[in-house]
N, CA, C and O atoms as a Maestro MAE file, in Angstrom:
{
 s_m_m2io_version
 :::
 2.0.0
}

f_m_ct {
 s_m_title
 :::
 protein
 m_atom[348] {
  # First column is atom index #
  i_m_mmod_type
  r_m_x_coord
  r_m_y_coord
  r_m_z_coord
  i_m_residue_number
  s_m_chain_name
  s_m_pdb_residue_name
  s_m_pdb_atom_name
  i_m_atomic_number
  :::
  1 25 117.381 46.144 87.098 1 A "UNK " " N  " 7
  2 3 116.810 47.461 87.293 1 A "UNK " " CA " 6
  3 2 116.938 47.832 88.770 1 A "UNK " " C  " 6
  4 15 116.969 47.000 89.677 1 A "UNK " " O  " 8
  5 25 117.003 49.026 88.914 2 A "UNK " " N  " 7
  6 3 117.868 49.196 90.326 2 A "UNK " " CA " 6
  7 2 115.981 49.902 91.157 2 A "UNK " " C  " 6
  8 15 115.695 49.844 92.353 2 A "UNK " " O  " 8
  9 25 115.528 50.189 90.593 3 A "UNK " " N  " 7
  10 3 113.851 50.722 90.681 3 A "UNK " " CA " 6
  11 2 113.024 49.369 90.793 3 A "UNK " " C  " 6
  12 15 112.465 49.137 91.865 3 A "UNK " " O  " 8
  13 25 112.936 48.644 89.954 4 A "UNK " " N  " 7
  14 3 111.702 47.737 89.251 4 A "UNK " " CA " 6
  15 2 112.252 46.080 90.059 4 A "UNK " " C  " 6
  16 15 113.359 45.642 89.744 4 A "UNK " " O  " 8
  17 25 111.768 45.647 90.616 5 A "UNK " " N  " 7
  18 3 112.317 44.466 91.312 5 A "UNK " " CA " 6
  19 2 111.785 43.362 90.730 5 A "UNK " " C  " 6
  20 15 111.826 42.294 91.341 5 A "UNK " " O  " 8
  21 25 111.135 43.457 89.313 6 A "UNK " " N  " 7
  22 3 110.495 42.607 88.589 6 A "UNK " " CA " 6
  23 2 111.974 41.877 87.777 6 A "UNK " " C  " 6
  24 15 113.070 42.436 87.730 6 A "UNK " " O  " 8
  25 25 111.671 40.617 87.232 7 A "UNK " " N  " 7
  26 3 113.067 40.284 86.698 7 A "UNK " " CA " 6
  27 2 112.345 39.656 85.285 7 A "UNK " " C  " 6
  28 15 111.445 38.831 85.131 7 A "UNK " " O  " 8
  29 25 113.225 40.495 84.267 8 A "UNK " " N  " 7
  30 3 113.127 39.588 83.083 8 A "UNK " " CA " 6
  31 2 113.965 38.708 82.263 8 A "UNK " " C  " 6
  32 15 115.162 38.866 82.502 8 A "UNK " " O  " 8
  33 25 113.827 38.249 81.796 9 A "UNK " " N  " 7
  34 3 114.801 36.650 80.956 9 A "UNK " " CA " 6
  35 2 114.836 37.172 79.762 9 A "UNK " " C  " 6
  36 15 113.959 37.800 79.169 9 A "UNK " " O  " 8
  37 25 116.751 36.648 79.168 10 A "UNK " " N  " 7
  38 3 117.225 36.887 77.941 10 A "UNK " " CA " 6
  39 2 117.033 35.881 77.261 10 A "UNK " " C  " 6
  40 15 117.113 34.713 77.643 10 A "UNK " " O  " 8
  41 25 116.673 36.409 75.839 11 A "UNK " " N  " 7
  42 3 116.777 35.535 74.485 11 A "UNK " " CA " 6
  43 2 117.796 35.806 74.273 11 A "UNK " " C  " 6
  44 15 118.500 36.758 74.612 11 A "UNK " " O  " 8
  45 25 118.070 34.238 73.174 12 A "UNK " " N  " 7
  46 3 118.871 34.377 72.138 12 A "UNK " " CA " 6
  47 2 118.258 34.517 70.822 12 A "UNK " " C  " 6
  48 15 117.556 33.674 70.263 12 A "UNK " " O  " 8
  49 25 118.733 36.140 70.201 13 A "UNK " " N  " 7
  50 3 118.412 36.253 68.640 13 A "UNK " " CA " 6
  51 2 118.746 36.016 67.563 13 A "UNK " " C  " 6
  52 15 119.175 37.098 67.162 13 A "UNK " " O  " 8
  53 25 118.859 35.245 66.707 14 A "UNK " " N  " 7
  54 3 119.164 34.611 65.699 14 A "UNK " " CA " 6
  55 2 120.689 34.542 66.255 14 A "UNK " " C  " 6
  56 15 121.432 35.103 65.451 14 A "UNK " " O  " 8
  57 25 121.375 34.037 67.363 15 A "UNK " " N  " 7
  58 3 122.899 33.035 68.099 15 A "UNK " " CA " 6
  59 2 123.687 34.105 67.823 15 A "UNK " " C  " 6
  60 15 124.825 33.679 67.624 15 A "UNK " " O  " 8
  61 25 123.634 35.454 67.697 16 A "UNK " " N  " 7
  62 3 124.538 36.813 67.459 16 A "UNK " " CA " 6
  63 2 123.980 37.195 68.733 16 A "UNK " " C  " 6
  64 15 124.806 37.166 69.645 16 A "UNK " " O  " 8
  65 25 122.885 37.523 69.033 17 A "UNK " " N  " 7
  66 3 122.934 38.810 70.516 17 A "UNK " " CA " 6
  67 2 121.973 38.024 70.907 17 A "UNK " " C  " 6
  68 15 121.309 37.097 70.444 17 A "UNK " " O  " 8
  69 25 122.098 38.874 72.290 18 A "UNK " " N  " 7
  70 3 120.344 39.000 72.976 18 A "UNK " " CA " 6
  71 2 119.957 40.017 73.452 18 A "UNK " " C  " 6
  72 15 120.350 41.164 73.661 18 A "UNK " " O  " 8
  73 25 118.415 38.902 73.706 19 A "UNK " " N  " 7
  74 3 117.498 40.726 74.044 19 A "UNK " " CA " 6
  75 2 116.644 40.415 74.910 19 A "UNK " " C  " 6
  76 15 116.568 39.216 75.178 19 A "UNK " " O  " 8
  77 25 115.860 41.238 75.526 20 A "UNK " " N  " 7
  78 3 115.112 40.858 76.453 20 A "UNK " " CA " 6
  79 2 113.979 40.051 75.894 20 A "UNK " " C  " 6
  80 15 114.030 39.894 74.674 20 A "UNK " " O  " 8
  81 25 112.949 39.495 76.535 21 A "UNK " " N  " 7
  82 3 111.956 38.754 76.112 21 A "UNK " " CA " 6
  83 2 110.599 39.373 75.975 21 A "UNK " " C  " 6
  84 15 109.718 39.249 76.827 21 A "UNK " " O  " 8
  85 25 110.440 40.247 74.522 22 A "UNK " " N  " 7
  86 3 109.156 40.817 74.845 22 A "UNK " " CA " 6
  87 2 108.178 39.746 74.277 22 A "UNK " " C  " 6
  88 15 107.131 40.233 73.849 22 A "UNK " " O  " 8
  89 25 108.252 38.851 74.213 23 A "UNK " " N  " 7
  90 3 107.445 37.820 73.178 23 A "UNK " " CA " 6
  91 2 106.701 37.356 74.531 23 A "UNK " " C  " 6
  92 15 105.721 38.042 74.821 23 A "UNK " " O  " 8
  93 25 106.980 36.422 75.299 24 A "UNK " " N  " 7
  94 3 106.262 36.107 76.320 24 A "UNK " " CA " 6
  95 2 105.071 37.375 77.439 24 A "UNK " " C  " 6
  96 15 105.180 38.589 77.612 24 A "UNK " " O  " 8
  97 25 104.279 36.607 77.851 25 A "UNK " " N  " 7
  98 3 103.121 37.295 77.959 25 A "UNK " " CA " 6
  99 2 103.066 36.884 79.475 25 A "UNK " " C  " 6
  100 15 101.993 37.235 79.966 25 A "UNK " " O  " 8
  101 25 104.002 36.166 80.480 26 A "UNK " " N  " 7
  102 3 103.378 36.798 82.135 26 A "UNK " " CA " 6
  103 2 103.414 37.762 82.841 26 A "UNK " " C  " 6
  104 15 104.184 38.626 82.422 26 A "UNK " " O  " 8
  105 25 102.891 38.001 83.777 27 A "UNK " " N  " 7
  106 3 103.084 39.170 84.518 27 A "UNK " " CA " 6
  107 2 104.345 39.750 84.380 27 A "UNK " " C  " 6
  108 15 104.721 40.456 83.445 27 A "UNK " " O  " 8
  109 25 104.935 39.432 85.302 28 A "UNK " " N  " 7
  110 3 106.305 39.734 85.733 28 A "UNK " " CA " 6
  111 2 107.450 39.950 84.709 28 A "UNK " " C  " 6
  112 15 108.609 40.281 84.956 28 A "UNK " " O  " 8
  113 25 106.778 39.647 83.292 29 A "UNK " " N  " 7
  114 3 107.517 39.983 82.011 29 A "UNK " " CA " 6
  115 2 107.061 41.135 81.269 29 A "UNK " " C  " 6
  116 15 107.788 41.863 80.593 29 A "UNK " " O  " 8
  117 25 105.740 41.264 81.444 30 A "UNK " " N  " 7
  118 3 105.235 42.316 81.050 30 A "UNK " " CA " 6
  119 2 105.630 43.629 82.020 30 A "UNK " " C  " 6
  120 15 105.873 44.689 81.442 30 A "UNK " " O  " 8
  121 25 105.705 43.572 83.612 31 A "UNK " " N  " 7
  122 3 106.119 44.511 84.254 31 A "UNK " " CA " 6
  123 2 107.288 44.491 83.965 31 A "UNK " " C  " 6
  124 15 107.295 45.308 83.044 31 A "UNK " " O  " 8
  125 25 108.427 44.111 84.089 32 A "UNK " " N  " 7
  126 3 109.576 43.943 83.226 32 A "UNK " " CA " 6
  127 2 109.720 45.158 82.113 32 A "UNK " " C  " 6
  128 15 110.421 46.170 82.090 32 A "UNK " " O  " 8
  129 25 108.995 44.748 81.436 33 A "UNK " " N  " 7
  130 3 109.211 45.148 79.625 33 A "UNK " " CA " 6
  131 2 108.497 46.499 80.390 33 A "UNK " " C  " 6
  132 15 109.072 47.533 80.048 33 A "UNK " " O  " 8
  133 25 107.506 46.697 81.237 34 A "UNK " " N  " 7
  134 3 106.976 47.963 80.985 34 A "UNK " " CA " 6
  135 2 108.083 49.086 81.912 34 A "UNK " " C  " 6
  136 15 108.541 50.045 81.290 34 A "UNK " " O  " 8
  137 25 108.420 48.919 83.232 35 A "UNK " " N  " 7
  138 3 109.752 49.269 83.592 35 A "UNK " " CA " 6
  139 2 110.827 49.301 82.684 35 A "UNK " " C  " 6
  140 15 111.353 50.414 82.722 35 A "UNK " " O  " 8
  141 25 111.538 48.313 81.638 36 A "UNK " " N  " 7
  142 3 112.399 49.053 80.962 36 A "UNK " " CA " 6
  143 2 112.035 49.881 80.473 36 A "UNK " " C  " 6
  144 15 112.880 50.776 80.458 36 A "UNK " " O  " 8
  145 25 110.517 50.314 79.665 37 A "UNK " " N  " 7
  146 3 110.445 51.132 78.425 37 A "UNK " " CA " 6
  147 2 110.554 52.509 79.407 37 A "UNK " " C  " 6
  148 15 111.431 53.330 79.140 37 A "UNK " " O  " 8
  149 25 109.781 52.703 80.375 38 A "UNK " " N  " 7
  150 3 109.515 53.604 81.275 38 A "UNK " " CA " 6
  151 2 111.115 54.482 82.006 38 A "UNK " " C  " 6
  152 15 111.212 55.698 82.170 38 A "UNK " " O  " 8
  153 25 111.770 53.852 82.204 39 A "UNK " " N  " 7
  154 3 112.413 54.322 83.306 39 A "UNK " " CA " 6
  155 2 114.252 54.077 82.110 39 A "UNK " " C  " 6
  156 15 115.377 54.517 82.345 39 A "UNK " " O  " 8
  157 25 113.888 53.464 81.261 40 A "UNK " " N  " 7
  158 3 114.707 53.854 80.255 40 A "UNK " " CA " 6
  159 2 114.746 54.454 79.360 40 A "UNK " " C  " 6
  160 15 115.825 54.960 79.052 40 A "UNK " " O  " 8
  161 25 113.701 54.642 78.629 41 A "UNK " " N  " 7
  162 3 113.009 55.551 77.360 41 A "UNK " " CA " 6
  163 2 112.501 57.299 77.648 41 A "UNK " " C  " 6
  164 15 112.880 58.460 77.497 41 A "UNK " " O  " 8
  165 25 111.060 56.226 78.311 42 A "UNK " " N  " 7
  166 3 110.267 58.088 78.665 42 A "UNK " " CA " 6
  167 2 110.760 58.671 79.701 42 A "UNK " " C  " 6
  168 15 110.584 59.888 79.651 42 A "UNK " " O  " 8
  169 25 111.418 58.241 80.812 43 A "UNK " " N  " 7
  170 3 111.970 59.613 81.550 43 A "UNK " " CA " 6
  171 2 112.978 60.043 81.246 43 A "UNK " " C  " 6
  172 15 113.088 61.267 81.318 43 A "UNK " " O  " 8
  173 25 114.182 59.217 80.764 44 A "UNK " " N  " 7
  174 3 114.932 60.053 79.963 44 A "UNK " " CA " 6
  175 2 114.488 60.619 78.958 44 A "UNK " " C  " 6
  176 15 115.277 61.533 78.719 44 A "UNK " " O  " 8
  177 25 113.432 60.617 77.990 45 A "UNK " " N  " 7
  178 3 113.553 61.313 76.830 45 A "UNK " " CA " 6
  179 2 112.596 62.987 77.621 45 A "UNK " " C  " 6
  180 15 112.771 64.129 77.196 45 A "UNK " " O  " 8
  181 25 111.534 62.547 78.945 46 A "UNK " " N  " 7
  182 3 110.732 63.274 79.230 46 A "UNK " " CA " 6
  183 2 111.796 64.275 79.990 46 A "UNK " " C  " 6
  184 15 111.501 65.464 79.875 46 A "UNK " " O  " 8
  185 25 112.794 64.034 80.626 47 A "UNK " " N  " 7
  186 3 113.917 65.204 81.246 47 A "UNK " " CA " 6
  187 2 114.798 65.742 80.241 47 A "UNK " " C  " 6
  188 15 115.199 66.901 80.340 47 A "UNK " " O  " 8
  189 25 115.144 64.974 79.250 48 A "UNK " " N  " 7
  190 3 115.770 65.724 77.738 48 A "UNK " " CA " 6
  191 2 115.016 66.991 77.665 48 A "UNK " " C  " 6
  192 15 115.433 68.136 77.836 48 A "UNK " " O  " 8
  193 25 113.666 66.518 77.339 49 A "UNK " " N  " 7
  194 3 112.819 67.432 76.533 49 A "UNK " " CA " 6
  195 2 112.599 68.639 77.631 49 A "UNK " " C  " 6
  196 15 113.054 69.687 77.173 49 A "UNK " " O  " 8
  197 25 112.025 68.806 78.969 50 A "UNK " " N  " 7
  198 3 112.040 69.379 80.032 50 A "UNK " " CA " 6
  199 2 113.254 70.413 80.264 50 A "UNK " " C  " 6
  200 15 113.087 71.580 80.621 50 A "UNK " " O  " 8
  201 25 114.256 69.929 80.059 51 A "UNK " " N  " 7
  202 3 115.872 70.113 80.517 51 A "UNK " " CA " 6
  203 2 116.070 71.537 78.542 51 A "UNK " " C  " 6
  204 15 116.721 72.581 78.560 51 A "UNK " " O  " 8
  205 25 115.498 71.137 77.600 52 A "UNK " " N  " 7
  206 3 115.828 71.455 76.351 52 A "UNK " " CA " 6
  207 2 114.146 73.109 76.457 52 A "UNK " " C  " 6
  208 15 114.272 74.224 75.950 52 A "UNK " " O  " 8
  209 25 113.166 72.725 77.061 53 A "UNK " " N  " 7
  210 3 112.228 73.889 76.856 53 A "UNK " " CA " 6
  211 2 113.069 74.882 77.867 53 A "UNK " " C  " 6
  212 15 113.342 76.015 77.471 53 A "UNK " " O  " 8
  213 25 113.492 74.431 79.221 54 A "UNK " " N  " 7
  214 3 113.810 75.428 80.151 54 A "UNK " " CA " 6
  215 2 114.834 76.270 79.648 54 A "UNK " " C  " 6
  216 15 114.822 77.442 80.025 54 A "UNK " " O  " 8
  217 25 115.991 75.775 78.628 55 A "UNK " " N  " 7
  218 3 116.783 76.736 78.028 55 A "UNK " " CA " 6
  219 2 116.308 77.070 76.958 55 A "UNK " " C  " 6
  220 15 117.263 77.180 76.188 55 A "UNK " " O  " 8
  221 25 115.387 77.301 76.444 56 A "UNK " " N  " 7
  222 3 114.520 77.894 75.484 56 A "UNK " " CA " 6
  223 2 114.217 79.022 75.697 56 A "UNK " " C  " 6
  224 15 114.329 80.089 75.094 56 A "UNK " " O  " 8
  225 25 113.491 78.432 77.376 57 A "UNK " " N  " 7
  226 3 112.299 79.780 77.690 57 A "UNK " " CA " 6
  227 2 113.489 80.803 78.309 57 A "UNK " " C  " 6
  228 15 113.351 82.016 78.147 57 A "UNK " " O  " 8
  229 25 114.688 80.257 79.040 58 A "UNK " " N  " 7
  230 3 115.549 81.203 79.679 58 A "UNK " " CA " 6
  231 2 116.647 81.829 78.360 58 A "UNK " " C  " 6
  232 15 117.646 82.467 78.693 58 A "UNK " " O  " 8
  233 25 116.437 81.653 77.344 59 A "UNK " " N  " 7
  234 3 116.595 82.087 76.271 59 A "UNK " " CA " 6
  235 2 116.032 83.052 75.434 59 A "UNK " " C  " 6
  236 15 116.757 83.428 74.513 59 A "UNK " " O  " 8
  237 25 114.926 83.544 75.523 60 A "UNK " " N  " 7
  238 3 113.971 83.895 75.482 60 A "UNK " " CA " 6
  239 2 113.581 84.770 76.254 60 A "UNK " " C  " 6
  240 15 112.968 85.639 75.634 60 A "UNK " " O  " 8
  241 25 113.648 84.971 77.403 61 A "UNK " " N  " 7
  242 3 113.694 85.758 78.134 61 A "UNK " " CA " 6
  243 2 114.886 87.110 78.350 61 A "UNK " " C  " 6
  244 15 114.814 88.331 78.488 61 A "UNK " " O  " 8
  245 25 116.150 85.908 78.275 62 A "UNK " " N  " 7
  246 3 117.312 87.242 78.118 62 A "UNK " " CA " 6
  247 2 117.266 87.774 76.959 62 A "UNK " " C  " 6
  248 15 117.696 88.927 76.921 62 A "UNK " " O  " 8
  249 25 116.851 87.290 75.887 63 A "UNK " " N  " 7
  250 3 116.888 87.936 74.613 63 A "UNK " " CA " 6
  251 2 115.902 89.450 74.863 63 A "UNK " " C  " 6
  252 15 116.241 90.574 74.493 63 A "UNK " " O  " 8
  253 25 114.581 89.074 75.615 64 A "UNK " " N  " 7
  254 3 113.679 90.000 75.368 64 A "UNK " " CA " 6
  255 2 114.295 91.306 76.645 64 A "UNK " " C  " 6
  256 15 113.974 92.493 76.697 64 A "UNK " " O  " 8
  257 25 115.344 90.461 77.643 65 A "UNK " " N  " 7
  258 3 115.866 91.676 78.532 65 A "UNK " " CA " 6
  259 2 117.237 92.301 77.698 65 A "UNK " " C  " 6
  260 15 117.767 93.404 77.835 65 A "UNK " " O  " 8
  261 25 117.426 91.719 77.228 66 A "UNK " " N  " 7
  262 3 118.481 92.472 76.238 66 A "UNK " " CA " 6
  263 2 118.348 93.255 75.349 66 A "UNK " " C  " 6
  264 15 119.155 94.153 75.112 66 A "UNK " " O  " 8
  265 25 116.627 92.897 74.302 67 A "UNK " " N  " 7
  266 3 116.459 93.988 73.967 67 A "UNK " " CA " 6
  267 2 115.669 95.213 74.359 67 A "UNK " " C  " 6
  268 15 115.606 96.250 73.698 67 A "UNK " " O  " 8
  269 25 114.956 94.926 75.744 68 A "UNK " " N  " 7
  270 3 114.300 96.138 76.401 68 A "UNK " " CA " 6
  271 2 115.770 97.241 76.375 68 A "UNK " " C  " 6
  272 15 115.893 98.335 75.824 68 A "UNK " " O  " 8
  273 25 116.694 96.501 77.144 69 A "UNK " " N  " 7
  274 3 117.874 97.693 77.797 69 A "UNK " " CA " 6
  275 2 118.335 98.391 75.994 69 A "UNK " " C  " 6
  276 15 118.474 99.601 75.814 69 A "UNK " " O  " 8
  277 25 118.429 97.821 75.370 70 A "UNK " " N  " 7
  278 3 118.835 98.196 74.134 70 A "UNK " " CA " 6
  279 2 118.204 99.758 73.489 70 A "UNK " " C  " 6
  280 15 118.602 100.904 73.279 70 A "UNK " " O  " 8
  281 25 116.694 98.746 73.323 71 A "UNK " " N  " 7
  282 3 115.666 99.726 73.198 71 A "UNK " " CA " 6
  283 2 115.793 101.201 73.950 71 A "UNK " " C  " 6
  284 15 115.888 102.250 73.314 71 A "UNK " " O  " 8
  285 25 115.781 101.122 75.428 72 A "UNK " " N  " 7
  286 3 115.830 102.008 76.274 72 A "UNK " " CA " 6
  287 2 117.547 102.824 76.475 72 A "UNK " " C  " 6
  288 15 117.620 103.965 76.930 72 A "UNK " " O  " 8
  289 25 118.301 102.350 76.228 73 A "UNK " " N  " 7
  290 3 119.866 103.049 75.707 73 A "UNK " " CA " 6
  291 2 119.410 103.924 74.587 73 A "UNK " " C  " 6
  292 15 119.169 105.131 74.570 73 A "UNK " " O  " 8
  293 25 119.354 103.042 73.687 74 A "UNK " " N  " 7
  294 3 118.789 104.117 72.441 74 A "UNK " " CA " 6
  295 2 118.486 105.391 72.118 74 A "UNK " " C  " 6
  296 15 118.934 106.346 71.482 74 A "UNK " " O  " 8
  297 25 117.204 104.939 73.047 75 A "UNK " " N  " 7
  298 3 115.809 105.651 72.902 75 A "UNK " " CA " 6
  299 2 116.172 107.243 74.419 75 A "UNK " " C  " 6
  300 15 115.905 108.427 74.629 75 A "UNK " " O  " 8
  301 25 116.480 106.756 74.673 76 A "UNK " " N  " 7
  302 3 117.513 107.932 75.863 76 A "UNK " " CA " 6
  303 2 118.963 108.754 75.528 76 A "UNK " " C  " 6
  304 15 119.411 109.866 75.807 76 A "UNK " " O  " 8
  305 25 119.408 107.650 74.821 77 A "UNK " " N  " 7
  306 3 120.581 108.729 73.746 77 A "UNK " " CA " 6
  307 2 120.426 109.108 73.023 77 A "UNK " " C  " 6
  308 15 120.896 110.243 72.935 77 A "UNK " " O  " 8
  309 25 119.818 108.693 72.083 78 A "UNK " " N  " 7
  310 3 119.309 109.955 71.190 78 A "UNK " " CA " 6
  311 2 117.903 110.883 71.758 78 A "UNK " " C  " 6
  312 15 117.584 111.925 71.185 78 A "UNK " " O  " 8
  313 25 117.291 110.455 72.708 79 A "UNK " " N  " 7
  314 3 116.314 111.475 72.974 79 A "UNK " " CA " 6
  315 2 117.486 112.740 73.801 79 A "UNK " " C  " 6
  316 15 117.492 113.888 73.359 79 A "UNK " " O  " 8
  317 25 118.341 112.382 74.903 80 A "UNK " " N  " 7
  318 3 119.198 113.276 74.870 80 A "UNK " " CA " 6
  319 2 120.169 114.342 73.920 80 A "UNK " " C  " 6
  320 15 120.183 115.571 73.867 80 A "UNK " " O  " 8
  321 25 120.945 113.333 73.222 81 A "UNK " " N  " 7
  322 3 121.275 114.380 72.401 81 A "UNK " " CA " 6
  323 2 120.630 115.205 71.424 81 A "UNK " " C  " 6
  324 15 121.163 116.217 70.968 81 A "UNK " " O  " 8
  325 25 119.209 114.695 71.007 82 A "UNK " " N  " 7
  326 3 118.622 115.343 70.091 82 A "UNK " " CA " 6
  327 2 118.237 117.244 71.091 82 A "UNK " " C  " 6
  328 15 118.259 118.416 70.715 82 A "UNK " " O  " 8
  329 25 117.986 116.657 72.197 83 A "UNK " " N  " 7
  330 3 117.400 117.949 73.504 83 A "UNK " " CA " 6
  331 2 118.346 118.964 73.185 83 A "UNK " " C  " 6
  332 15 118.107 120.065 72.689 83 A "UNK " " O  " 8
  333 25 119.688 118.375 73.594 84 A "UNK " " N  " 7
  334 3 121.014 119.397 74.189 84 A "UNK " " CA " 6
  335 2 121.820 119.749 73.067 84 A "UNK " " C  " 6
  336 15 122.816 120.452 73.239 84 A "UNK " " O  " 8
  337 25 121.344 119.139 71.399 85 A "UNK " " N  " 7
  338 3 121.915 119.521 70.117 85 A "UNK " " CA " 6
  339 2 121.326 120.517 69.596 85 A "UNK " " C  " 6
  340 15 121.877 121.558 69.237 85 A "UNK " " O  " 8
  341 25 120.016 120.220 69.516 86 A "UNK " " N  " 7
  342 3 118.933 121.087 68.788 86 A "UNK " " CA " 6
  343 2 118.482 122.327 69.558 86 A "UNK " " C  " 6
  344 15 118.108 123.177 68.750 86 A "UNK " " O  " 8
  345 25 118.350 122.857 71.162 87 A "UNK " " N  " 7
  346 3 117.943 123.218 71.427 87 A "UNK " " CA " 6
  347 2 118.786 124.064 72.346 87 A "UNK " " C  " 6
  348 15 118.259 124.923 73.052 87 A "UNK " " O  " 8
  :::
 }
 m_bond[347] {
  # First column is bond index #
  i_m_from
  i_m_to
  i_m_order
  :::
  1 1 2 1
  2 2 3 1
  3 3 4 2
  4 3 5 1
  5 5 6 1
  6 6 7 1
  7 7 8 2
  8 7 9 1
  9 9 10 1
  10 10 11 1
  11 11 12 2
  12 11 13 1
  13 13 14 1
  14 14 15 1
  15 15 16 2
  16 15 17 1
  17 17 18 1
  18 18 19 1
  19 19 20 2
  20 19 21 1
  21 21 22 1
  22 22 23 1
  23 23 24 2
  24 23 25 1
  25 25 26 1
  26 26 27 1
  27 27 28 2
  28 27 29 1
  29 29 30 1
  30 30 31 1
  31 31 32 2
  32 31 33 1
  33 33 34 1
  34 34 35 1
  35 35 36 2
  36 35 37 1
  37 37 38 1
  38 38 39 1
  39 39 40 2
  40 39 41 1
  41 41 42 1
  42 42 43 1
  43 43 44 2
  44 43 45 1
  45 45 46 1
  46 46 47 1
  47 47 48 2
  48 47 49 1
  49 49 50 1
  50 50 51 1
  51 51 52 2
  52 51 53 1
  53 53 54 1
  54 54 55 1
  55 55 56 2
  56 55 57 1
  57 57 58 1
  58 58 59 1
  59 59 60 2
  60 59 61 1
  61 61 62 1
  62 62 63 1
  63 63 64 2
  64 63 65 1
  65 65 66 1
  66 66 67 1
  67 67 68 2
  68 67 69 1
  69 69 70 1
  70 70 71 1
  71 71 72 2
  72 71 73 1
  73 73 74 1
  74 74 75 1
  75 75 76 2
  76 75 77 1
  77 77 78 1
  78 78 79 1
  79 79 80 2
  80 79 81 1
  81 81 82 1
  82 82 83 1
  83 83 84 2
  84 83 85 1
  85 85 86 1
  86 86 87 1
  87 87 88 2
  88 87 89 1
  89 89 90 1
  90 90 91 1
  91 91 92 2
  92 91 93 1
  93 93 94 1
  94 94 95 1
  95 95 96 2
  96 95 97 1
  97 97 98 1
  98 98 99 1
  99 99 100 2
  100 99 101 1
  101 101 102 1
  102 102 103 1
  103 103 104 2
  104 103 105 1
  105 105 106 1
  106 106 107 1
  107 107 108 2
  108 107 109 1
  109 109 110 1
  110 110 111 1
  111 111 112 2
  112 111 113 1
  113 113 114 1
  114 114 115 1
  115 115 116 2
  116 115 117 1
  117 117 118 1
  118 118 119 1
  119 119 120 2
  120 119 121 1
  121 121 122 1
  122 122 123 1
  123 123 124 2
  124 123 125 1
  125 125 126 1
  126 126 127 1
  127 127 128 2
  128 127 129 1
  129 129 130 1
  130 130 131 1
  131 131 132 2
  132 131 133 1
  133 133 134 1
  134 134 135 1
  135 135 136 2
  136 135 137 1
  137 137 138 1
  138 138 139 1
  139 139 140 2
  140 139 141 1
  141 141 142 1
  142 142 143 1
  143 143 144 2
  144 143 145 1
  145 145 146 1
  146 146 147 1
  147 147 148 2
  148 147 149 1
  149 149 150 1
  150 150 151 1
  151 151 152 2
  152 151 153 1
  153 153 154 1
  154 154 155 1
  155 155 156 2
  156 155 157 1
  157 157 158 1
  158 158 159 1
  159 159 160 2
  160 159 161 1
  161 161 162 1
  162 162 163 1
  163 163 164 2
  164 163 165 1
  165 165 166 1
  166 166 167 1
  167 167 168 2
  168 167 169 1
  169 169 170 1
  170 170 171 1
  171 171 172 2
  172 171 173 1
  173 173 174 1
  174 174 175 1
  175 175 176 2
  176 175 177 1
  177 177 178 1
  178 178 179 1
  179 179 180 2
  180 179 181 1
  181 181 182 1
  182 182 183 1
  183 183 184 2
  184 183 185 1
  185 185 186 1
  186 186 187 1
  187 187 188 2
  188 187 189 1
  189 189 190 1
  190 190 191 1
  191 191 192 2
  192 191 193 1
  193 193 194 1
  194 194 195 1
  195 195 196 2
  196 195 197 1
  197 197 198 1
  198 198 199 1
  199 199 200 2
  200 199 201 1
  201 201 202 1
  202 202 203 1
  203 203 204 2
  204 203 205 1
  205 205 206 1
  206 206 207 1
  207 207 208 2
  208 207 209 1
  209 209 210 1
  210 210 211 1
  211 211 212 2
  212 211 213 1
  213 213 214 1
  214 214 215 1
  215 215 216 2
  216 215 217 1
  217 217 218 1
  218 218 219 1
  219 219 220 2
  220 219 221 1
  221 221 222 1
  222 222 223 1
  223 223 224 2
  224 223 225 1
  225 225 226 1
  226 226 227 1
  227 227 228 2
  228 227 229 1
  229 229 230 1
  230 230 231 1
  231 231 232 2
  232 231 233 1
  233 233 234 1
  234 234 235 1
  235 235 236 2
  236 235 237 1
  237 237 238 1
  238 238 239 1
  239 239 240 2
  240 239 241 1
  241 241 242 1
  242 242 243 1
  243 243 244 2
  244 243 245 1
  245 245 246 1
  246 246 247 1
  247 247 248 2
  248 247 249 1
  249 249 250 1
  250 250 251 1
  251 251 252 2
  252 251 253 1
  253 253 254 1
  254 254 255 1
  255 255 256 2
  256 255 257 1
  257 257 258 1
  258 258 259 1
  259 259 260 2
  260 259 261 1
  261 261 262 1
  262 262 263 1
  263 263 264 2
  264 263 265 1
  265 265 266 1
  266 266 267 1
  267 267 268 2
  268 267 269 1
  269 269 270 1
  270 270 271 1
  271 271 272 2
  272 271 273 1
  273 273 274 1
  274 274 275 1
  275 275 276 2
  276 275 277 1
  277 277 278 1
  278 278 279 1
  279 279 280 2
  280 279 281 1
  281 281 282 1
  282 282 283 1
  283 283 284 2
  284 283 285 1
  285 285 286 1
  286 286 287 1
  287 287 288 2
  288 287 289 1
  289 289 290 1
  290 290 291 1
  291 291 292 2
  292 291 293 1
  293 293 294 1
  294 294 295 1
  295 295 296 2
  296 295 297 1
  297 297 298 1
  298 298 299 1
  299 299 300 2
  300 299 301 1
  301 301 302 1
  302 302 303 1
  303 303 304 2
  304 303 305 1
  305 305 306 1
  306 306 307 1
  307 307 308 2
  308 307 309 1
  309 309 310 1
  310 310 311 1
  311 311 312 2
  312 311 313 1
  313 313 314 1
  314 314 315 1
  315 315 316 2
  316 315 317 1
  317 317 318 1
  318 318 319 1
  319 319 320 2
  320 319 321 1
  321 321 322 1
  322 322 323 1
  323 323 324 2
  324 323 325 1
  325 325 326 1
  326 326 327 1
  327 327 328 2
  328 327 329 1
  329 329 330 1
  330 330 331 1
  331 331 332 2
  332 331 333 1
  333 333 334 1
  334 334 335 1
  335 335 336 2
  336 335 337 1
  337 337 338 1
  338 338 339 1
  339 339 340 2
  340 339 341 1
  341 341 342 1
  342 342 343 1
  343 343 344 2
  344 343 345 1
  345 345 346 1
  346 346 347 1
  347 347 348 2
  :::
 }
}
């Protein structure tokens, strides 16, 4: 971990892979395990999610400026031509 200067130790899982050691219970394994979950899991998933509302809301926003100008084109062309047709 390029953050967490804690060091944790690999198992072997059933002699196919390994994995880290969440089974053991010292310090420095538990800070370990809690730095990976942290700085691999929740801030990436917490800047996903962050990164995914901001184009929401800026989504959302042009939609509602797109349809003000809409609205207001409209609502000015035909209030014009209705003036300079009818009258």
């Amino acid at each position: 971990m390029l953050l967490c200067t804690c060091e944790g130790r690999l198992v072997a899982v059933a002699q196919v892979s390994c994995s880290f050691d969440y089974l053991t219970r010292s310090a420095s394994n538990l800070a370990y395990n809690y730095c990976l979950m942290f700085f691999e899991f929740v801030l990436p998933v917490t800047l996903i999610v962050l990164c995914y509302v901001g184009i929401v809301l800026s989504v959302r926003r042009q939609a509602g400026e797109l349809r003000d100008i809409h609205y207001h084109y409209h609502y000015h062309y035909h209030h014009y031509y209705y003036y300079y047709y009818y009258y």
